[in-house]
C-alpha positions in Angstrom: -49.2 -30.2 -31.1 -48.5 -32.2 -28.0 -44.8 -32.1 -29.3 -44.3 -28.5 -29.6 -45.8 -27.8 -26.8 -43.7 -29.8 -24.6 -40.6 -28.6 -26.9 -41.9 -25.1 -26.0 -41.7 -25.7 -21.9 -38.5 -27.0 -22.0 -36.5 -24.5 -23.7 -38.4 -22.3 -21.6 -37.3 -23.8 -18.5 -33.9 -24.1 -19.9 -33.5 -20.3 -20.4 -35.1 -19.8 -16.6 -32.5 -22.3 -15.6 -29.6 -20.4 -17.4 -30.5 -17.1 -16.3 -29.6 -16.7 -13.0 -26.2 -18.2 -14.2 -25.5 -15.7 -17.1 -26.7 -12.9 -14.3 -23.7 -14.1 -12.2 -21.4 -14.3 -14.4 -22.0 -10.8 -16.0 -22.6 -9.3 -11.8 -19.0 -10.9 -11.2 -17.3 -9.2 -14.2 -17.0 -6.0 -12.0 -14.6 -3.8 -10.6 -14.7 -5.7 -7.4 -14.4 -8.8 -9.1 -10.7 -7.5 -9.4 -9.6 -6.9 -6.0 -9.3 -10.1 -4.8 -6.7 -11.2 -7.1 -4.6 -8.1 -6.5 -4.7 -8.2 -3.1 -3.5 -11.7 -3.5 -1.1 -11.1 -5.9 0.2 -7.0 -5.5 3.6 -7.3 -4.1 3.6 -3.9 -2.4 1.1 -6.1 0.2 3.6 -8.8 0.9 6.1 -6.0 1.8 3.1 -4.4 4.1 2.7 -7.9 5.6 6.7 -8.2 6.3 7.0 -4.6 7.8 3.9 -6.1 10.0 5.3 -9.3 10.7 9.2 -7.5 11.4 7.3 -5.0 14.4 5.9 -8.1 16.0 9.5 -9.9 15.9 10.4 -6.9 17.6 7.9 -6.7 19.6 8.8 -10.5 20.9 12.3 -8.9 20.9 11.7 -6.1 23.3 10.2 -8.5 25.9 13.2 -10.5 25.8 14.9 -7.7 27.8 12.5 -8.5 30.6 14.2 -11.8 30.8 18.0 -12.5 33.0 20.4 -11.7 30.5 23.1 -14.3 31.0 26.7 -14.2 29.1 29.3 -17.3 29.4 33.1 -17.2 28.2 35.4 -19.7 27.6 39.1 -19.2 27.1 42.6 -21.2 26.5 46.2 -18.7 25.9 49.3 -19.0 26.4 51.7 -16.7 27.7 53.4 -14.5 30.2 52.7 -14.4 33.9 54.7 -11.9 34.9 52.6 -9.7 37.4 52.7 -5.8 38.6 51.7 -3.9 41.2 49.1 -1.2 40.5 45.9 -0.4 38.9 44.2 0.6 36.1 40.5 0.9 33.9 39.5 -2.2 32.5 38.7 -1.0 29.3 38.5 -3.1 26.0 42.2 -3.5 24.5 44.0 -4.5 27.9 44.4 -7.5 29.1 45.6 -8.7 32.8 47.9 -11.0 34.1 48.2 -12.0 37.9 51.5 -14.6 38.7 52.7 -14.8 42.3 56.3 -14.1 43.0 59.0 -15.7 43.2 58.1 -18.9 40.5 60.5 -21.3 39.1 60.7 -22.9 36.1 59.2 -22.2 32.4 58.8 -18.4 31.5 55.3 -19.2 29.8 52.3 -21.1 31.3 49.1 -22.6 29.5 46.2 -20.9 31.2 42.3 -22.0 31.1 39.5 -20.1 32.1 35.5 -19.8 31.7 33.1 -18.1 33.3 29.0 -17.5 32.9 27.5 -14.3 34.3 23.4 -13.9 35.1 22.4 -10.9 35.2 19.0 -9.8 36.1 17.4 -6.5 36.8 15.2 -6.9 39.1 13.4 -3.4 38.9 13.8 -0.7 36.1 11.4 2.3 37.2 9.2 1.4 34.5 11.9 1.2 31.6 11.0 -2.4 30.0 7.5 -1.7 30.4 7.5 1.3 28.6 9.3 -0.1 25.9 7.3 -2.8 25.9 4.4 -0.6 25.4 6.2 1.6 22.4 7.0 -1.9 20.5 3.4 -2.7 20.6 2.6 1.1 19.6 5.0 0.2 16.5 3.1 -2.8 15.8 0.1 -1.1 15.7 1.4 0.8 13.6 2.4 -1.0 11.1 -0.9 -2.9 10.8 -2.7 0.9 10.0 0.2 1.4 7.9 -0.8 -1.7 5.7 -4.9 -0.7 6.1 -3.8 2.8 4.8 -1.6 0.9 2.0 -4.3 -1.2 1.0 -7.1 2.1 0.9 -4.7 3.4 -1.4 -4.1 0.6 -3.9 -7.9 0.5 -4.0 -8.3 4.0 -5.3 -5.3 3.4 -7.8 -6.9 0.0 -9.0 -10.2 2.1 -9.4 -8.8 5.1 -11.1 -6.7 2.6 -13.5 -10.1 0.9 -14.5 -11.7 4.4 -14.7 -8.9 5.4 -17.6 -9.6 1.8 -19.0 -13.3 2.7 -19.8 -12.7 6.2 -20.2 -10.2 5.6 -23.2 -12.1 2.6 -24.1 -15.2 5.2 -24.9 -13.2 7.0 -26.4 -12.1 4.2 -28.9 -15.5 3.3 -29.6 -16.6 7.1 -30.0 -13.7 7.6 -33.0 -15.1 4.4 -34.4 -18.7 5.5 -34.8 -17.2 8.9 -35.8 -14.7 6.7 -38.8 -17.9 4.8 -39.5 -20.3 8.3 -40.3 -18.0 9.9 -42.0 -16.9 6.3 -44.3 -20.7 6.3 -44.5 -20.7 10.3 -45.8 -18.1 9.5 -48.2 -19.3 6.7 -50.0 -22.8 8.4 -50.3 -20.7 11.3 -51.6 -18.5 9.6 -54.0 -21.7 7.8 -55.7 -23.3 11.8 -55.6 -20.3 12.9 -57.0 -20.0 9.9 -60.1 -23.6 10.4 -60.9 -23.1 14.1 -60.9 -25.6 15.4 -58.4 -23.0 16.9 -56.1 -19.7 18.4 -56.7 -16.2 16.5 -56.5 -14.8 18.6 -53.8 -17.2 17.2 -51.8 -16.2 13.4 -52.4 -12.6 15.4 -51.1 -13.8 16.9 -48.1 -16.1 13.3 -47.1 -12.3 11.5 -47.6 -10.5 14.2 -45.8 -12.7 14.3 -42.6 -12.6 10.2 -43.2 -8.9 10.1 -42.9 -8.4 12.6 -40.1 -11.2 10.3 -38.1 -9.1 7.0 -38.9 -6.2 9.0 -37.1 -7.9 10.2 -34.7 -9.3 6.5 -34.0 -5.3 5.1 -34.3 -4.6 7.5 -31.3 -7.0 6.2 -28.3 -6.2 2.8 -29.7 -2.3 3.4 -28.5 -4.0 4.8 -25.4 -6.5 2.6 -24.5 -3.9 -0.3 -25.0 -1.7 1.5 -22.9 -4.4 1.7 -19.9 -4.6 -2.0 -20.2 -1.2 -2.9 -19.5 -1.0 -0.3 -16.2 -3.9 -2.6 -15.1 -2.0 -5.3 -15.7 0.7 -4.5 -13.3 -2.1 -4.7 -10.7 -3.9 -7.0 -11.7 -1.4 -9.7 -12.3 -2.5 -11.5 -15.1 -2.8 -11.9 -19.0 -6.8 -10.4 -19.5 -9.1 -8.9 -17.8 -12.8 -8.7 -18.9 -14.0 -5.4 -18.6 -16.9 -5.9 -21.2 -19.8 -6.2 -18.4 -18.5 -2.4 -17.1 -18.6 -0.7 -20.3 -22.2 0.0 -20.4 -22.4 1.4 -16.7 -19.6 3.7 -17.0 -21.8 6.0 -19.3 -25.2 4.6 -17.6 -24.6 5.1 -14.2 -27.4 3.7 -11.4 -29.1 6.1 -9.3 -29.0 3.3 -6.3 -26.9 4.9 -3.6 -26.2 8.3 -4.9 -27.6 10.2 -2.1 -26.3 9.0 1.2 -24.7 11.5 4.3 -21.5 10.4 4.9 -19.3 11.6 7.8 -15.7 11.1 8.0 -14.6 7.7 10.7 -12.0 8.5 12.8 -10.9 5.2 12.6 -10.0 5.7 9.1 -6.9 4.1 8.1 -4.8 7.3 7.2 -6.3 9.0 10.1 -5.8 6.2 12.5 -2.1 5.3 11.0 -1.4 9.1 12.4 -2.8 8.2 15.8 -0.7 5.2 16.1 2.2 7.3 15.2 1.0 9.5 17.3 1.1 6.9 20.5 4.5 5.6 19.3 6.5 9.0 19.4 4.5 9.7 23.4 5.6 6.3 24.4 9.5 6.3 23.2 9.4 9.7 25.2 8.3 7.8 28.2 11.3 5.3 26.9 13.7 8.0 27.1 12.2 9.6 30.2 12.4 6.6 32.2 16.4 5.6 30.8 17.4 8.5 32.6 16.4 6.5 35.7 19.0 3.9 37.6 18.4 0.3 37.4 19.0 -2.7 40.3 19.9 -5.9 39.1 20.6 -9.5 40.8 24.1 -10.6 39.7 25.3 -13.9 39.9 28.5 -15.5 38.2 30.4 -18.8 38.5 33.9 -19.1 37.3 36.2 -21.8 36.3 40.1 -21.5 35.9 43.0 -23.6 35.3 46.8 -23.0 35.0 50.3 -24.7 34.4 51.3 -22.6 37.7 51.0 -24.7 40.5 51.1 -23.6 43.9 54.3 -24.2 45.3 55.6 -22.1 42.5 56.7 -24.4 39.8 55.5 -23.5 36.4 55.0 -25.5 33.7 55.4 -24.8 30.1 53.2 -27.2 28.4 49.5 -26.9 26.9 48.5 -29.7 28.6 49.0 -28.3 32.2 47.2 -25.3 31.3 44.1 -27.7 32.1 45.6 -28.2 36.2 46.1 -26.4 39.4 41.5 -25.5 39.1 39.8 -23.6 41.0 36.5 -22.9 40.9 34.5 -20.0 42.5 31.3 -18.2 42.8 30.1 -14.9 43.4 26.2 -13.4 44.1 25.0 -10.0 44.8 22.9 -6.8 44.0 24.2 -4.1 42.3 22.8 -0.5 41.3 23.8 1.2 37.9 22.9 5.2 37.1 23.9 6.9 33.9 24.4 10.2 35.5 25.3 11.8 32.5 23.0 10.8 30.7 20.1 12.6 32.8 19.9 16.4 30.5 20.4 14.4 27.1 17.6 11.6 28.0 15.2 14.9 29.1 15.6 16.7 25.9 15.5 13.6 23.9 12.3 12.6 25.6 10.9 16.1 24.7 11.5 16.0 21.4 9.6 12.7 20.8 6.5 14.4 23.4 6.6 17.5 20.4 6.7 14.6 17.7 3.3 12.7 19.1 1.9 16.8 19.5 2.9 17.9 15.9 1.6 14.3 14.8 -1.3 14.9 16.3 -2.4 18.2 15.2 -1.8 16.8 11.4 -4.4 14.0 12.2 -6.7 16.7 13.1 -5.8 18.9 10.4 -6.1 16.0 7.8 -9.6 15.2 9.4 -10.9 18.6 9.1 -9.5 18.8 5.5 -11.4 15.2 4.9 -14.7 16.4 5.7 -14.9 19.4 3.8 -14.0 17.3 0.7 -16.1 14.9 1.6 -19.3 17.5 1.6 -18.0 18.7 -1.7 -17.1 16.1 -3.3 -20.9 14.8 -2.2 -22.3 18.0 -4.3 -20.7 17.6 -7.0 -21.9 13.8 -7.6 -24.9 15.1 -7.4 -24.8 17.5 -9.8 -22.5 15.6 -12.3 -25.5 13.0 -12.2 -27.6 15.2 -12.8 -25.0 16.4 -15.9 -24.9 12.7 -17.2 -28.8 12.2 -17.7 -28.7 15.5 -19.6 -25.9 14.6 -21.6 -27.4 11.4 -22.4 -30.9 13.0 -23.8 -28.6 15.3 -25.8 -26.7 12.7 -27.5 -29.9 10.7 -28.3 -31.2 14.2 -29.6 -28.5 14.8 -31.9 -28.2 11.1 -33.1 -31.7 11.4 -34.2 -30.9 14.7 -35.2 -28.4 14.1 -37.5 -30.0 11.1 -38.8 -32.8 13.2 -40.4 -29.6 15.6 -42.1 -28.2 12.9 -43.5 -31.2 11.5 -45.3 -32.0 15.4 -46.2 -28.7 15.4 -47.7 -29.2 12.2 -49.7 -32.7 14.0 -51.0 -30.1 16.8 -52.4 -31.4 19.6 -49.5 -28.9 20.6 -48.0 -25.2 20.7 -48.6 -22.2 18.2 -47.3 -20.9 21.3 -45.1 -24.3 21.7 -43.2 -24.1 18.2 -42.9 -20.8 18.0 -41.5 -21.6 20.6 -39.3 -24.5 18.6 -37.5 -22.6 15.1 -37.6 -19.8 18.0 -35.0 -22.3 18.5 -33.2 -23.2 15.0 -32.8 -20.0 14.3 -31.9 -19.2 16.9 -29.6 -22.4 15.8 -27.4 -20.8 12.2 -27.1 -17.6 13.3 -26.0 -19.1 15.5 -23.4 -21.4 12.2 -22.5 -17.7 10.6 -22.2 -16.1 13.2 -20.0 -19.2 13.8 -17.9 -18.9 9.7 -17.2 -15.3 9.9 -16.3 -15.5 12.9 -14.1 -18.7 11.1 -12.3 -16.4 8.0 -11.3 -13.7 9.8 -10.8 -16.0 11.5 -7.7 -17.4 8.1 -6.7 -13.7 7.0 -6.2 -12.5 9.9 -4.2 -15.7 9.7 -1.9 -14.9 5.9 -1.5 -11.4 6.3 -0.3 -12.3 9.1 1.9 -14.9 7.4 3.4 -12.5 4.2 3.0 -15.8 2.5 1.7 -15.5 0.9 -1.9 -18.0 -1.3 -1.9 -20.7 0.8 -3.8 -18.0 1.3 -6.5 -16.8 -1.6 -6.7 -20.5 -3.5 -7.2 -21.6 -0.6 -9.2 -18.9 -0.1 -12.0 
């Protein structure tokens, strides 16, 4: 007695141990429990995370301007000397040559010459500041831009899964249908051999049989089909959907009423802002490069020739390297695009009506997201209320149809009454099945408008 007793206790404390692990396991195969290996995974994120990570080099960019911009040259020709009097634009394509006169000797000279220019500006009227300012805008930017990206991929993930159960349900609704009428026929067909019924209706029972079987092939195709667009999220050869397949059509009540007001932080609504700055800030940009600019220059210079100065010129490479001289020049200089003063204004004020049309489209779109919000509120409300209904009518006509078919066994009613109530059995499990699909479907469009998946993804 001792024995059994102490047998008893520890299985018992081997199922209490167990417990809380099986309840883990089953609480992790969720919808959630999918996420995290997509957004590891998904390469539309590592693109989000380069566009990110391409702003910032920018950014660093940008701030580079702020630094002295120097520029060296080193050079080494061969050529002419000959010089002329006059002047001219030093644009690219010419070149110049300067040569004393009168020079004796070789017609060519070796020449050397390098040089390295700092330039500096020293104050820009705001110019590097402001686009200092509309890199980091851009940066910005590109972070909501990813935040939006990632809201997105969420809702696909969920609507995916959503088709996954739906057409899953489906399956398993054409099997129970294959299985009642399989069940119909044979019942039939022994009728029919022991002559109690007729043998049209061992026909009709394998007729409505067959057309179930095809009906069943069909959501198969589709509910494979579902599978592999998870896939392509999801990253991976299986996915265990099993522990969802009871809550898509028995939905919790936990969380169903809540008042929910759209956050203006809100990725989509705060990737609009950040446009929003960017477009007001490169119109400052613009403004501003309209503006002159005062610089600190400073350049050294370096040259050599095969000219030397009592006017004998030498032909070879190697003299190209003598006769140096080496000089220096420091000073402040001003620069003003004056040209450039009507098309920097109107450019400017295109970009000020780009942040002002931007803008108004983030308040438009916040309005609009409300007023779904609030609807789509009512309606999950009222398609809960449409699911428990549809559940007590399906249990009604299961035990409905139950009690038909044993009447019809008794020989008390014929195989078209019964075949009428096993339609109306089935008609109240497919609308159990939509009404489930249109419920998640809600929860899915509240959660990316409230950018909030965390009820749906715990709960499905």
């Amino acid at each position: 007695m001792i024995k059994h007793i102490m047998a008893a206790t520890m299985l018992w404390l081997a199922v209490v141990a167990a417990f809380p692990l099986y309840a883990q396991q089953h609480k992790e195969h969720t919808l959630g429990s999918l996420w995290p290996k997509v957004e590891e995974n998904y390469p539309g994120i590592s693109a989000k995370k380069s566009e990110m990570d391409a702003a910032k080099f920018n950014q660093r960019a940008v701030k580079g301007n702020m630094l002295p911009q120097i520029n060296a040259q080193a050079q080494n020709t061969y050529g002419t000397y000959e010089g002329s009097a006059g002047g001219f634009f030093p644009q690219p394509g010419f070149f110049n040559v300067n040569g004393p006169l009168p020079l004796d000797g070789s017609s060519t000279a070796a020449n050397t010459f390098g040089s390295a220019i700092v330039n500096w500006e020293l104050f820009s009227f705001g110019k590097l500041r402001k686009q200092n300012e509309a890199a980091g805008a851009l940066y910005n930017k590109s972070v909501s831009d990813k935040d939006a990206y990632l809201l997105n991929l969420k809702k696909t993930l969920s609507e995916r899964y959503i088709i996954l159960l739906y057409n899953n349900a489906k399956l398993q609704w054409t099997q129970k249908n294959a299985e009642r009428l399989d069940d119909i026929r044979k019942t039939t067909s022994g009728l029919s051999a022991s002559g109690l019924r007729p043998a049209a209706d061992s026909l009709l029972a394998s007729s409505s049989y067959v057309q179930a079987m095809g009906e069943h092939d069909k959501w198969y195709g589709f509910k494979n089909a579902s599978y592999i667009k998870l896939l392509e999220l999801y990253g991976n050869d299986t996915i265990d959907f099993t522990g969802s397949i009871d809550r898509f059509g028995n939905p919790t009540e936990n969380g169903l009423y809540k008042l929910n007001t759209i956050n203006p932080s809100h990725p989509i609504l705060d990737a609009l802002d950040k446009q929003s700055e960017y477009y007001t800030l490169s119109g400052e940009v613009q403004k501003r490069a309209s503006l002159p600019s005062i610089n600190l220059l400073g350049g050294y210079a370096y040259r050599g020739t095969g000219i030397s100065p009592n006017g004998n010129v030498s032909g070879a490479w190697n003299d190209g390297f003598s006769n140096t001289t080496n000089n220096f020049l420091a000073g402040v200089g001003i620069t003003w695009n004056l040209t450039s003063l009507h098309t920097k204004r109107m450019k400017s004020q295109q970009l000020f009506k780009e942040a002002e049309s931007t803008k108004l489209i983030q308040s438009q779109y916040q309005q609009a997201m409300q007023a779904d919000l609030s609807a789509s509120q009512a309606k999950i409300v009222q398609q809960y209320e449409q699911l428990q209904k549809t559940k007590l009518a399906v249990q009604q006509s299961q035990d409905a149809y139950n009690m038909y078919l044993a009447r019809y066994k008794s020989g008390l009613i014929t195989l078209t009454e019964l075949l009428q109530i096993r339609t109306l059995l089935e008609q109240a499990e497919n609308a159990h099945i939509e009404a489930s699909r249109e419920y998640w479907g809600l929860l899915a469009y509240e959660a990316e408008l409230t950018a909030d998946f965390s009820f749906l993804f715990n709960n499905l």
